[in-house]
PQR file of N, CA, C, O and H, with PARSE charges and radii, in Angstrom:
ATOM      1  N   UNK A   1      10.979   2.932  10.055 -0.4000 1.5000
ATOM      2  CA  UNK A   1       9.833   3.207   9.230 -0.0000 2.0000
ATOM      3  C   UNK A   1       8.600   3.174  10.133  0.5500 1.7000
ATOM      4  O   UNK A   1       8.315   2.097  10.656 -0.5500 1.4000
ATOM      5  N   UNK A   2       7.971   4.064  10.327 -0.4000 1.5000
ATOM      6  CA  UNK A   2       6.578   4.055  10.702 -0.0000 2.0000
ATOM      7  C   UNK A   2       5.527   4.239   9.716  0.5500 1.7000
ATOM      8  O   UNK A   2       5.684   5.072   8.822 -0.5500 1.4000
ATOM      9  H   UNK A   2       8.203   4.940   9.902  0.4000 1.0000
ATOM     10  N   UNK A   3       4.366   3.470   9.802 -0.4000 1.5000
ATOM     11  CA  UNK A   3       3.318   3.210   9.335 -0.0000 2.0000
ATOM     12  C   UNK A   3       2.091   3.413  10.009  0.5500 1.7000
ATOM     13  O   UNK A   3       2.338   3.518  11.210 -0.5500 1.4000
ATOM     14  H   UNK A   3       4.238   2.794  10.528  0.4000 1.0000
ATOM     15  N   UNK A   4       0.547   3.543   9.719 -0.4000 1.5000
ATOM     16  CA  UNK A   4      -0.460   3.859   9.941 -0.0000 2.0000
ATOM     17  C   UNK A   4      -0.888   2.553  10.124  0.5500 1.7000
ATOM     18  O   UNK A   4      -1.500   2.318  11.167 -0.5500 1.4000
ATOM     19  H   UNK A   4       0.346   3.458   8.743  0.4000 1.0000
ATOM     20  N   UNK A   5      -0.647   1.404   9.114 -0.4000 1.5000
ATOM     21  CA  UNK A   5      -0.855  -0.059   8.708 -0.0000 2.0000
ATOM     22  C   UNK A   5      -0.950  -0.522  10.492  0.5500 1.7000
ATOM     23  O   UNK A   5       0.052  -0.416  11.199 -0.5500 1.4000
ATOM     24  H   UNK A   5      -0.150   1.595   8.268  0.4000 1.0000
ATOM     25  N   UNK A   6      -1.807  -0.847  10.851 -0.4000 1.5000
ATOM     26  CA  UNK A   6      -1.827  -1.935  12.440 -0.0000 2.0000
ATOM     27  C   UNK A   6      -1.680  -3.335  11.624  0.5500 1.7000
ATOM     28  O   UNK A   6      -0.482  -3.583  11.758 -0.5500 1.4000
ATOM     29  H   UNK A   6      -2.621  -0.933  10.277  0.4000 1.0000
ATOM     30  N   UNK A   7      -2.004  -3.934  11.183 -0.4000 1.5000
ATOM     31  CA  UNK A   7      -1.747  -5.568  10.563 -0.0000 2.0000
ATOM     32  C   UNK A   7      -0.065  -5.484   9.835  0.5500 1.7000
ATOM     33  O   UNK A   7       0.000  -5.282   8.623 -0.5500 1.4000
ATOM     34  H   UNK A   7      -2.977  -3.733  11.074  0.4000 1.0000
ATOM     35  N   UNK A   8       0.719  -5.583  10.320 -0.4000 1.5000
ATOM     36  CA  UNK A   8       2.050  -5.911  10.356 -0.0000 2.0000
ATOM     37  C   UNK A   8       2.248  -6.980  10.683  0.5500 1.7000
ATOM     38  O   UNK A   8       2.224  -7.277  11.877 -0.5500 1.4000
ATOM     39  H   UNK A   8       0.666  -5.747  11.305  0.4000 1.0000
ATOM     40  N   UNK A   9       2.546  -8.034   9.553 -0.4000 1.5000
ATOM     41  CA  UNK A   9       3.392 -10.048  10.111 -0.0000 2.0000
ATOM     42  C   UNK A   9       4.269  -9.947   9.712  0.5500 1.7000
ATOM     43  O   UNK A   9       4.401  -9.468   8.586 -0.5500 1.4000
ATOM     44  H   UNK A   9       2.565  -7.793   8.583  0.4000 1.0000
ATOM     45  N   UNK A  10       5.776 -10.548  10.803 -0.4000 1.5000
ATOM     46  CA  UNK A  10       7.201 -10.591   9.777 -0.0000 2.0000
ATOM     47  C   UNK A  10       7.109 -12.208   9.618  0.5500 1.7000
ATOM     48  O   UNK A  10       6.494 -13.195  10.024 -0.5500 1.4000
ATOM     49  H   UNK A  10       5.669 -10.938  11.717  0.4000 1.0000
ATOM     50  N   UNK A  11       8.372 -11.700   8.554 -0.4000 1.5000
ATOM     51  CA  UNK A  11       8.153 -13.570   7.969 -0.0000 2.0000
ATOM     52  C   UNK A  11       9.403 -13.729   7.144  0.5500 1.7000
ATOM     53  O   UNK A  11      10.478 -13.243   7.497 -0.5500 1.4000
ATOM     54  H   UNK A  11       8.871 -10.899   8.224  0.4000 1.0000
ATOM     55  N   UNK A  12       9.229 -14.464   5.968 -0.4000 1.5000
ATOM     56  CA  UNK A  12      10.825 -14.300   5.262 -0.0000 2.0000
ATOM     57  C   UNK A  12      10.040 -14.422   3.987  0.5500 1.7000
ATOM     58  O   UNK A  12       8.953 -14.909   3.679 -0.5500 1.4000
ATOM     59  H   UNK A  12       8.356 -14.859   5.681  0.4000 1.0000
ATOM     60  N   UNK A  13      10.968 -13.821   3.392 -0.4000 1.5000
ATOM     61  CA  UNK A  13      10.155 -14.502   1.282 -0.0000 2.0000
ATOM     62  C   UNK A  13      10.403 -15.568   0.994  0.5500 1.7000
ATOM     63  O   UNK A  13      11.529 -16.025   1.189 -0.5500 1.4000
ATOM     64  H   UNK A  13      11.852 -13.425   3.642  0.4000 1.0000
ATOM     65  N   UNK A  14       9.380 -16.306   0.423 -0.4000 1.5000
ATOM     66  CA  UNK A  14       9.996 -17.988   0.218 -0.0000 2.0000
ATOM     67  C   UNK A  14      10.260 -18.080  -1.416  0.5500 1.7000
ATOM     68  O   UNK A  14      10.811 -19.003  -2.016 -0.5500 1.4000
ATOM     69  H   UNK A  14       8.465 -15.936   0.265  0.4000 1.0000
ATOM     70  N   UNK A  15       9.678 -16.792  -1.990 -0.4000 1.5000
ATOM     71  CA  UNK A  15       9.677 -16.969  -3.257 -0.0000 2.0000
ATOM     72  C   UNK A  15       9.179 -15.612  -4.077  0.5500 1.7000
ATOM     73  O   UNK A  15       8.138 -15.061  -3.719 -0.5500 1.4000
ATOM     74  H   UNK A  15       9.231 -16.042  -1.502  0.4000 1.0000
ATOM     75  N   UNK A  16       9.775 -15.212  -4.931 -0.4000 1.5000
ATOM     76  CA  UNK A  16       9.489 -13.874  -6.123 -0.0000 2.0000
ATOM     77  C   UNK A  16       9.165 -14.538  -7.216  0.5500 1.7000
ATOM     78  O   UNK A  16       9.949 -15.487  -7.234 -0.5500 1.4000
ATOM     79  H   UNK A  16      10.621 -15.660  -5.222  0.4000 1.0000
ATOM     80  N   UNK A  17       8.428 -14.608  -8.204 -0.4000 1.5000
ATOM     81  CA  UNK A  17       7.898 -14.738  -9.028 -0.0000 2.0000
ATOM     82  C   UNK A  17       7.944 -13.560 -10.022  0.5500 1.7000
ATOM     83  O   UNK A  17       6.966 -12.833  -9.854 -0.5500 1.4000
ATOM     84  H   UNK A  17       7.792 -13.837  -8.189  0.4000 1.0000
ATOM     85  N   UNK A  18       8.822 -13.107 -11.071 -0.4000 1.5000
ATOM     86  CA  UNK A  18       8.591 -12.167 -12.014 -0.0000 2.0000
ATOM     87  C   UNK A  18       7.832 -12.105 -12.865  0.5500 1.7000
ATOM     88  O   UNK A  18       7.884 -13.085 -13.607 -0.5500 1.4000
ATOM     89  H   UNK A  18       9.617 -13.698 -11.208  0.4000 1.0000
ATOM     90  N   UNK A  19       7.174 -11.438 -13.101 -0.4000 1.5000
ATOM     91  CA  UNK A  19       6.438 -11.499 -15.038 -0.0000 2.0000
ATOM     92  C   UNK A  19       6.813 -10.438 -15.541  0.5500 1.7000
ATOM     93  O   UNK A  19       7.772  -9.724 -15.249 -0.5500 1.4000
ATOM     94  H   UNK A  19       7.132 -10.642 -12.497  0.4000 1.0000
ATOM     95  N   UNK A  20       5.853 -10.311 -16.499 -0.4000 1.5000
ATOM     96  CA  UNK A  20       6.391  -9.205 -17.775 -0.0000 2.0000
ATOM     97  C   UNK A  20       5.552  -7.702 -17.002  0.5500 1.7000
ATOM     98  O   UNK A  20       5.877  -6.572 -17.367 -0.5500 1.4000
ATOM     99  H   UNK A  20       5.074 -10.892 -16.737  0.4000 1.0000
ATOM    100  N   UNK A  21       4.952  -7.830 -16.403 -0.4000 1.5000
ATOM    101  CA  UNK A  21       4.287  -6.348 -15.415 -0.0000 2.0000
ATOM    102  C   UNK A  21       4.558  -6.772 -13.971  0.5500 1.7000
ATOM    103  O   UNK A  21       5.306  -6.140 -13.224 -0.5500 1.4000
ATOM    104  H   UNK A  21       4.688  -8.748 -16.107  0.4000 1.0000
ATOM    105  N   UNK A  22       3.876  -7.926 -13.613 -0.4000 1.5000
ATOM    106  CA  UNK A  22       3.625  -7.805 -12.156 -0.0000 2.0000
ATOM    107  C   UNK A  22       4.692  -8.895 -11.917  0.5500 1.7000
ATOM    108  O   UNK A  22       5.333  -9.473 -12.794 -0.5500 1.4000
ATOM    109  H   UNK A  22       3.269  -8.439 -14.219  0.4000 1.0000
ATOM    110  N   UNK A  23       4.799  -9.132 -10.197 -0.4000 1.5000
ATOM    111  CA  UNK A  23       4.867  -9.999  -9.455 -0.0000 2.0000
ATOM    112  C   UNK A  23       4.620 -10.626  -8.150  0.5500 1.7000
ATOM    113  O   UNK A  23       4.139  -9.954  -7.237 -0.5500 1.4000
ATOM    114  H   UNK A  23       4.278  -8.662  -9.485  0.4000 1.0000
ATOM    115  N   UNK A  24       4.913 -11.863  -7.997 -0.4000 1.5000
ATOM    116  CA  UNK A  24       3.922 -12.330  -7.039 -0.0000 2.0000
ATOM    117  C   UNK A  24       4.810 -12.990  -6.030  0.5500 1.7000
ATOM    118  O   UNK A  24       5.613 -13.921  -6.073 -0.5500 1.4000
ATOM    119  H   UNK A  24       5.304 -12.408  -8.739  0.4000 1.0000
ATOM    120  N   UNK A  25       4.260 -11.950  -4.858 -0.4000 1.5000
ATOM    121  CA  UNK A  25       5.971 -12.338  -3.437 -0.0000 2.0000
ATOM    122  C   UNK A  25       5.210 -13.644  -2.632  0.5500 1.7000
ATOM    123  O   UNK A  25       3.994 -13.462  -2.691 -0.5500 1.4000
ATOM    124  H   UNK A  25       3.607 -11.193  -4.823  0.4000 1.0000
ATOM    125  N   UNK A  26       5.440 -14.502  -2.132 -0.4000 1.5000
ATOM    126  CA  UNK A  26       5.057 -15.486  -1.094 -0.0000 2.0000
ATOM    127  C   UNK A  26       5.908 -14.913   0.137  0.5500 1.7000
ATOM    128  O   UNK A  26       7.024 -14.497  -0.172 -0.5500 1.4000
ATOM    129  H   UNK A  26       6.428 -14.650  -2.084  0.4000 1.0000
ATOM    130  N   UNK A  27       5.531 -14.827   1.540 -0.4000 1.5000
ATOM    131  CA  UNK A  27       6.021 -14.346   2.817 -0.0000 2.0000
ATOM    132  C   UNK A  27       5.930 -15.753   3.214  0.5500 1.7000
ATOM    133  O   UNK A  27       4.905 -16.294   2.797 -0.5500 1.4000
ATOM    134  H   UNK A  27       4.624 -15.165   1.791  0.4000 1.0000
ATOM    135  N   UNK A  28       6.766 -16.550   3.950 -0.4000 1.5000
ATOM    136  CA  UNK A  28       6.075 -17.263   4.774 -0.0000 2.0000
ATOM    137  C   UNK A  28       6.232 -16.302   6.541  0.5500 1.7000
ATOM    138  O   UNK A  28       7.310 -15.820   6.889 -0.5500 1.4000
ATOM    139  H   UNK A  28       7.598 -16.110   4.288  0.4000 1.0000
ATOM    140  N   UNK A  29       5.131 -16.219   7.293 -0.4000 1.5000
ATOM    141  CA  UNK A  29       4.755 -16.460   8.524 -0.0000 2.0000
ATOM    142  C   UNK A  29       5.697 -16.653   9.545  0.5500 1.7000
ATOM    143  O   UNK A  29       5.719 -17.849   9.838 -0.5500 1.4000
ATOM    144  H   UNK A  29       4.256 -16.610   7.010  0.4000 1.0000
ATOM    145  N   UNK A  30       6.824 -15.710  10.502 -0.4000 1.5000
ATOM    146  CA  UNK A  30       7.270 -16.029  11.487 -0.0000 2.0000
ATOM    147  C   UNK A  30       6.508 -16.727  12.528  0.5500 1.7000
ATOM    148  O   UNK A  30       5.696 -16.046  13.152 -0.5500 1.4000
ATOM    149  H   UNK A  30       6.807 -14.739  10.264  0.4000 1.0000
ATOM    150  N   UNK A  31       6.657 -18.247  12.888 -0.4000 1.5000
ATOM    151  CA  UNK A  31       6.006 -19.064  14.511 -0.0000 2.0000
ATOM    152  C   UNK A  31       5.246 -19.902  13.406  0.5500 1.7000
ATOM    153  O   UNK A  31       4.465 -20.729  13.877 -0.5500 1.4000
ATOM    154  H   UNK A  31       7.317 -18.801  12.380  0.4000 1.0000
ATOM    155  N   UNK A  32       5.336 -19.839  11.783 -0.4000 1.5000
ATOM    156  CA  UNK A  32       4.503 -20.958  11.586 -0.0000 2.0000
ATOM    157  C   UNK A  32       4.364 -21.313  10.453  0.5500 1.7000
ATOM    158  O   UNK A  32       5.142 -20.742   9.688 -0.5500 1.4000
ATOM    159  H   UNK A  32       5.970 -19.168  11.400  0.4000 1.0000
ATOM    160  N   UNK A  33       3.400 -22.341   9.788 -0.4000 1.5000
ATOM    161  CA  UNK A  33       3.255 -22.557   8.284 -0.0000 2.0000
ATOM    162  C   UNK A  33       2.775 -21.634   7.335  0.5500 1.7000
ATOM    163  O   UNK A  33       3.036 -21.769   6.140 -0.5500 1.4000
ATOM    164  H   UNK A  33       2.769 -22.804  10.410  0.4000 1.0000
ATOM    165  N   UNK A  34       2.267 -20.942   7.661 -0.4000 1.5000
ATOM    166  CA  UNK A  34       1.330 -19.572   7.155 -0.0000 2.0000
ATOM    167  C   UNK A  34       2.256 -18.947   6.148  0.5500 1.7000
ATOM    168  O   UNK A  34       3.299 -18.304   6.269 -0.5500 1.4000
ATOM    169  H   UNK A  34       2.055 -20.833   8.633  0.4000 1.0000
ATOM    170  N   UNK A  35       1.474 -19.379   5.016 -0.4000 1.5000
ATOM    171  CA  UNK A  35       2.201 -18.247   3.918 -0.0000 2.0000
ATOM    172  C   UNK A  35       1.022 -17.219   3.149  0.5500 1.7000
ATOM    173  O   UNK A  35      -0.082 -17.633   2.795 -0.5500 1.4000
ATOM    174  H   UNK A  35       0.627 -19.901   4.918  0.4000 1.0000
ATOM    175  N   UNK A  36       1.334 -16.293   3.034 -0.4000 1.5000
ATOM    176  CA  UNK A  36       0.930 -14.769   2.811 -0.0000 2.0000
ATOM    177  C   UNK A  36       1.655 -14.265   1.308  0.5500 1.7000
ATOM    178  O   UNK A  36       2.785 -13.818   1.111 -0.5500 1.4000
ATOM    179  H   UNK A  36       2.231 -15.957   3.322  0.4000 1.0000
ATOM    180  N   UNK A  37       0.285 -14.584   0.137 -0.4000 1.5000
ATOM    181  CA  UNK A  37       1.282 -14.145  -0.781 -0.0000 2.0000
ATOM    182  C   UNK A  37       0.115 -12.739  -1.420  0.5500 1.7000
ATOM    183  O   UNK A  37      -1.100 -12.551  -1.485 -0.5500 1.4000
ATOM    184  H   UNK A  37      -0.633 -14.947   0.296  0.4000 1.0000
ATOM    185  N   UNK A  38       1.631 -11.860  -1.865 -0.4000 1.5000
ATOM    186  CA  UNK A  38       1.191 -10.566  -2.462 -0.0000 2.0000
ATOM    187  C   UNK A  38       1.555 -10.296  -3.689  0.5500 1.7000
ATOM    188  O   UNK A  38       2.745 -10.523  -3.911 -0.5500 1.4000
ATOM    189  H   UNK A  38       2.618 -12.013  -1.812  0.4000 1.0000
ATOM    190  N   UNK A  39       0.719  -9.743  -4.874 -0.4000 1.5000
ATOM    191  CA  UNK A  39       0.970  -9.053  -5.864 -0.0000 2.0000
ATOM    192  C   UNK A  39       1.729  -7.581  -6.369  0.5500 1.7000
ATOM    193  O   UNK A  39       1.008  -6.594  -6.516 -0.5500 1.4000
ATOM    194  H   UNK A  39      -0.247  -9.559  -4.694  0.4000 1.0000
ATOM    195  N   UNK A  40       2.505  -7.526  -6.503 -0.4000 1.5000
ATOM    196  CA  UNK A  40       2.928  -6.339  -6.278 -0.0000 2.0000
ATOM    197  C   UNK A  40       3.612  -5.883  -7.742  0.5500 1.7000
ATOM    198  O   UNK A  40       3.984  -6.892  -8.341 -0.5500 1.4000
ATOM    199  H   UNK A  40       3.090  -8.328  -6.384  0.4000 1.0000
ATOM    200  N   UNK A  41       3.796  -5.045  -8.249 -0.4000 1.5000
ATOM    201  CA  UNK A  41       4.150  -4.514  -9.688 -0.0000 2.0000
ATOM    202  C   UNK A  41       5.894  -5.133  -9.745  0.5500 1.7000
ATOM    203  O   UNK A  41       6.511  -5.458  -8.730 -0.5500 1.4000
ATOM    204  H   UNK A  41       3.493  -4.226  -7.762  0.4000 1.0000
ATOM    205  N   UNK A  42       6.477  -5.193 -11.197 -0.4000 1.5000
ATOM    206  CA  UNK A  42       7.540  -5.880 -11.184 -0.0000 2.0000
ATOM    207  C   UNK A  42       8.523  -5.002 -10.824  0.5500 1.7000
ATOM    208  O   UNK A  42       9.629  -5.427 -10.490 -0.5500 1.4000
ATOM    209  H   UNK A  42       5.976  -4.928 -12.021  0.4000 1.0000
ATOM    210  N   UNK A  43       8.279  -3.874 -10.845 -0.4000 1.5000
ATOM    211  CA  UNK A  43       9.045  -2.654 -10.360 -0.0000 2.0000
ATOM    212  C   UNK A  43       9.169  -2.258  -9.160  0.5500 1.7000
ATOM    213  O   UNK A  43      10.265  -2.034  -8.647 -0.5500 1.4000
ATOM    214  H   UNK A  43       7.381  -3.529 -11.116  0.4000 1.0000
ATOM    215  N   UNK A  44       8.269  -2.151  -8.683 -0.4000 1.5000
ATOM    216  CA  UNK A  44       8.624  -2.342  -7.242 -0.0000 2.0000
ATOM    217  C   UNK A  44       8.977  -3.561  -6.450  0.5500 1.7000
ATOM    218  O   UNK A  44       9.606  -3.368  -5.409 -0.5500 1.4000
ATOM    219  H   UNK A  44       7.378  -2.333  -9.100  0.4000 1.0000
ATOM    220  N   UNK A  45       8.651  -4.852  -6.801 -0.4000 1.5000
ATOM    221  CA  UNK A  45       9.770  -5.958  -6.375 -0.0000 2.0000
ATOM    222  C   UNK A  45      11.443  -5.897  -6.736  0.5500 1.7000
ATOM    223  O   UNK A  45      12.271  -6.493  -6.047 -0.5500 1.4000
ATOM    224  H   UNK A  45       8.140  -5.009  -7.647  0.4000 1.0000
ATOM    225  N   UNK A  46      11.826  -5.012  -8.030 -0.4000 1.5000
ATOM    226  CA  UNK A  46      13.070  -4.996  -8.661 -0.0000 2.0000
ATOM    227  C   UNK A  46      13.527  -3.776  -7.677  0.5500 1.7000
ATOM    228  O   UNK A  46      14.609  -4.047  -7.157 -0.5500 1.4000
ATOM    229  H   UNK A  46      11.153  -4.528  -8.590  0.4000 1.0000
ATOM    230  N   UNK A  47      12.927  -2.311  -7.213 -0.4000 1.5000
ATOM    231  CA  UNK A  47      13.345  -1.284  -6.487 -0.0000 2.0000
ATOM    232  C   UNK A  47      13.254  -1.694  -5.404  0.5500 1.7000
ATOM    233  O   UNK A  47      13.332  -0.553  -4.948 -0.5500 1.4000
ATOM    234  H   UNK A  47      12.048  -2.091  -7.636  0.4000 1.0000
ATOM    235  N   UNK A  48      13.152  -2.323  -4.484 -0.4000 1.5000
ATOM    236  CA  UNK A  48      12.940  -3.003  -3.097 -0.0000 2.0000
ATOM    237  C   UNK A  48      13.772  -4.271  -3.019  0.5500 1.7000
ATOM    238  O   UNK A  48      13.767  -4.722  -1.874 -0.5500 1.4000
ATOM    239  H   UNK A  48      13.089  -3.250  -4.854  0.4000 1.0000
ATOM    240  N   UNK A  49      14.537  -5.040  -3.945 -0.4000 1.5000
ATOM    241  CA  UNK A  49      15.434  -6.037  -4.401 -0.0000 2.0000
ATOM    242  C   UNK A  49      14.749  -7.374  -4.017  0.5500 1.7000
ATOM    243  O   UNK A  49      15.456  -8.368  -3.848 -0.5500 1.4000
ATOM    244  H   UNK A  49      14.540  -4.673  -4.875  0.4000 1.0000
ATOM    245  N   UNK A  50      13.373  -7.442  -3.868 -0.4000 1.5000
ATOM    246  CA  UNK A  50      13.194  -8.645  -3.310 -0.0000 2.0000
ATOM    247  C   UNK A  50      13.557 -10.225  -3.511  0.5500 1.7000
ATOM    248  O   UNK A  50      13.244 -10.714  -4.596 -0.5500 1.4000
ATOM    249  H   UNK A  50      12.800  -6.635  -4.005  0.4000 1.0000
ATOM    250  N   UNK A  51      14.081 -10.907  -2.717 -0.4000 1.5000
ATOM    251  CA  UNK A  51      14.606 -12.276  -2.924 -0.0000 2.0000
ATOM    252  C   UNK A  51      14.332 -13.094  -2.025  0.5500 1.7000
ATOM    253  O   UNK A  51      13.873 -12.648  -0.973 -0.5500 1.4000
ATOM    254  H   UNK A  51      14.336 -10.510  -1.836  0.4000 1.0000
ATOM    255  N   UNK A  52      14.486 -14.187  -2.145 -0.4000 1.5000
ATOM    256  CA  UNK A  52      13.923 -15.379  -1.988 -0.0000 2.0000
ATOM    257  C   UNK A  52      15.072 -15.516  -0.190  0.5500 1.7000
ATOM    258  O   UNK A  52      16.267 -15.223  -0.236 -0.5500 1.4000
ATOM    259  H   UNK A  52      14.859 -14.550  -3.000  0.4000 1.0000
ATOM    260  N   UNK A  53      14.648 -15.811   0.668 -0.4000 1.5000
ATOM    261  CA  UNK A  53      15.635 -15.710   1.628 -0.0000 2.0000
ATOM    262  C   UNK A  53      15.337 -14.662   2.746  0.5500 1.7000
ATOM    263  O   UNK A  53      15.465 -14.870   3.953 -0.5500 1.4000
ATOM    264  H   UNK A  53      13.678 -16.050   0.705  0.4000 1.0000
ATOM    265  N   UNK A  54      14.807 -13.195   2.002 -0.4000 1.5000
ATOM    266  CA  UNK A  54      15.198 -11.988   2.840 -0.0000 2.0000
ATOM    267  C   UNK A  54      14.024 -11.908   3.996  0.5500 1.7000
ATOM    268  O   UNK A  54      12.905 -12.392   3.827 -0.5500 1.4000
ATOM    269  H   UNK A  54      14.703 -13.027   1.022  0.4000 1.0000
ATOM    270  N   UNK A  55      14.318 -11.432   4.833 -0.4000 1.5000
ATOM    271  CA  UNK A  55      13.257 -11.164   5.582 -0.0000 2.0000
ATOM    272  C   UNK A  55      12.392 -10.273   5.613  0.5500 1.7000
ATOM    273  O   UNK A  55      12.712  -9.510   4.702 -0.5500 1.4000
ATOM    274  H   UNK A  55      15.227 -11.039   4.970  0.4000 1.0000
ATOM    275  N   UNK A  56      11.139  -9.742   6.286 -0.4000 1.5000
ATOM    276  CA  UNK A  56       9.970  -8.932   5.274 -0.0000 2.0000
ATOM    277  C   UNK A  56       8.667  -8.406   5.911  0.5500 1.7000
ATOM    278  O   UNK A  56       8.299  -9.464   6.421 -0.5500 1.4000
ATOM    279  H   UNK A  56      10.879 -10.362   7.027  0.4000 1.0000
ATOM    280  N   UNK A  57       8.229  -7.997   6.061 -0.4000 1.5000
ATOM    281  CA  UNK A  57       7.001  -7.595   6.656 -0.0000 2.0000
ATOM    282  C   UNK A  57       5.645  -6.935   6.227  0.5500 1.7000
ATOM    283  O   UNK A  57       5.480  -5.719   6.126 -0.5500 1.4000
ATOM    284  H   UNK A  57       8.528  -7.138   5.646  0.4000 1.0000
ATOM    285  N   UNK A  58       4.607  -7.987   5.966 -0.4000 1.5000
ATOM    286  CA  UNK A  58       3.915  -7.742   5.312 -0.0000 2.0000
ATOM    287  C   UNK A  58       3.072  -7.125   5.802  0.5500 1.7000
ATOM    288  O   UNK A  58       3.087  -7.406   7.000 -0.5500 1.4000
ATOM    289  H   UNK A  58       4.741  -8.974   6.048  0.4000 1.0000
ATOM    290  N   UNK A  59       1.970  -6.105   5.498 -0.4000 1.5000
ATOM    291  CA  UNK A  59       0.737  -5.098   5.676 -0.0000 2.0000
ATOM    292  C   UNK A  59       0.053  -5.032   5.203  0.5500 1.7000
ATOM    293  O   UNK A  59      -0.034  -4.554   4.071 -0.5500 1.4000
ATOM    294  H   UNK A  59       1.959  -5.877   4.525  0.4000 1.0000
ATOM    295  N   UNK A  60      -1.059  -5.653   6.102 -0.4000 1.5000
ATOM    296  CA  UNK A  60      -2.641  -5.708   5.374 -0.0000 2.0000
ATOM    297  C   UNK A  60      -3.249  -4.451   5.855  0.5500 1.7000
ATOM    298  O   UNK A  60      -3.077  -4.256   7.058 -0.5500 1.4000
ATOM    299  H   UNK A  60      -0.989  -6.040   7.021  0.4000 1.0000
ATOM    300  N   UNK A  61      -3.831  -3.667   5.299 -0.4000 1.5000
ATOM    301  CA  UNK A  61      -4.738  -3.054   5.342 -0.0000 2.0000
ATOM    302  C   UNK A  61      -5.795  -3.497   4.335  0.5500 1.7000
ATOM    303  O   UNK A  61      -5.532  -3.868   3.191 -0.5500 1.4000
ATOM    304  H   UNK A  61      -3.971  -3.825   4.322  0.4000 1.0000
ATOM    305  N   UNK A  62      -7.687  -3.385   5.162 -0.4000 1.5000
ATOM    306  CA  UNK A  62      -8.396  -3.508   4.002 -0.0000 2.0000
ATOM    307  C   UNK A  62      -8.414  -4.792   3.167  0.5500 1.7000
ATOM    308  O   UNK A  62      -8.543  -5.854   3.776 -0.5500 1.4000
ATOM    309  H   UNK A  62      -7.900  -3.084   6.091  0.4000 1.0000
ATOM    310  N   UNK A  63      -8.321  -4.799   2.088 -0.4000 1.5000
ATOM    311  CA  UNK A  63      -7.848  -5.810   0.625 -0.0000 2.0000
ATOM    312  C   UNK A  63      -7.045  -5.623   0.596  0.5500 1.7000
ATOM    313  O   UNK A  63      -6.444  -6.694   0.500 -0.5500 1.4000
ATOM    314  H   UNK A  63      -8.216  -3.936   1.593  0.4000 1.0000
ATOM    315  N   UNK A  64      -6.060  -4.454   0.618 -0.4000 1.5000
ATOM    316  CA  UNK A  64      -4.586  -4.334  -0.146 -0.0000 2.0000
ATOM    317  C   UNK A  64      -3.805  -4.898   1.203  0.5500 1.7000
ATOM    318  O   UNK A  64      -3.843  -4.688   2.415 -0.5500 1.4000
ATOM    319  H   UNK A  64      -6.547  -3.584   0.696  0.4000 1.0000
ATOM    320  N   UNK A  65      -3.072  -5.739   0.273 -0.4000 1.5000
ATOM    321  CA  UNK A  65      -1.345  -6.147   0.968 -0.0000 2.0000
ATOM    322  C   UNK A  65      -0.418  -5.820   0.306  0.5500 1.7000
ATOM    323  O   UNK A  65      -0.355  -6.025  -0.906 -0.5500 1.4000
ATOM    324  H   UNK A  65      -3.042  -5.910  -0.712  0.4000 1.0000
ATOM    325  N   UNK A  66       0.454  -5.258   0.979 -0.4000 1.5000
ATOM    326  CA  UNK A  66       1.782  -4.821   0.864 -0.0000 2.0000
ATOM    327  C   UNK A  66       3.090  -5.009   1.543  0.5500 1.7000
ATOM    328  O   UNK A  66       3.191  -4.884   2.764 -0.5500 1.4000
ATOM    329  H   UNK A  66       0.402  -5.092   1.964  0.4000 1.0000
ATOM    330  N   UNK A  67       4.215  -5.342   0.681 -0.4000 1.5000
ATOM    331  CA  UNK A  67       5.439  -5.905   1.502 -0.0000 2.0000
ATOM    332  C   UNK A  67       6.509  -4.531   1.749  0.5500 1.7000
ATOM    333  O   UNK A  67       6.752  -3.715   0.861 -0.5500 1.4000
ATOM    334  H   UNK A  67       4.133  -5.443  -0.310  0.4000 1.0000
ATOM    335  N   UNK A  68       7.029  -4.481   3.026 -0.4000 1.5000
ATOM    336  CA  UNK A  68       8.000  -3.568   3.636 -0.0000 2.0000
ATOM    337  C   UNK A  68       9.240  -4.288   3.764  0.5500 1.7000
ATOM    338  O   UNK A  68       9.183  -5.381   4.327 -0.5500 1.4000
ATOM    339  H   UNK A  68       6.831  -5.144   3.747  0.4000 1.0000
ATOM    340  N   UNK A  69      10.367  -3.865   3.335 -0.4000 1.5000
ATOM    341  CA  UNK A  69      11.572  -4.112   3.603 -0.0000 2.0000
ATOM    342  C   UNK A  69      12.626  -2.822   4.457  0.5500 1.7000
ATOM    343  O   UNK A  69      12.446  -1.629   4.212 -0.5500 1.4000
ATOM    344  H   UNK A  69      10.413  -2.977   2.877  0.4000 1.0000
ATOM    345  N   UNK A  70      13.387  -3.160   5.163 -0.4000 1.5000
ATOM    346  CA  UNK A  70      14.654  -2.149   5.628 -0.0000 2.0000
ATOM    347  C   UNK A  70      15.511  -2.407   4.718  0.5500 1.7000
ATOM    348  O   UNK A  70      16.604  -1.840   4.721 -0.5500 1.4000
ATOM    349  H   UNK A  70      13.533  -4.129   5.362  0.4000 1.0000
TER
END
């Protein structure tokens, strides 16, 4: 996958959070305590399978963050 995004951190998900629209991913931070959490629609956490465990790479651009998976 290539991206335009320069702010790329890998990390792992420590946690998905579902609701009834959205949800809310926690990354923690490869090399450290740093956790990085993103909002992201519940649909695209469910089409991207996100879980608690996987590894992940998050992209800041701007305000918006966004999580990348392989």
């Amino acid at each position: 996958m290539r991206l335009s995004t320069r702010n790329q951190l890998k990390g792992t998900i420590t946690e998905v959070e579902l609701g009834t629209v959205m949800a809310v991913v926690k990354v923690k931070l490869d090399g450290g305590d740093q956790i990085v959490t993103s909002s992201v629609t519940k649909d695209a956490a469910l089409d991207l399978g996100l879980k608690a465990g996987q590894p992940a790479t998050v992209f800041i651009k701007s305000t918006e963050v966004t999580i990348g998976v392989e």
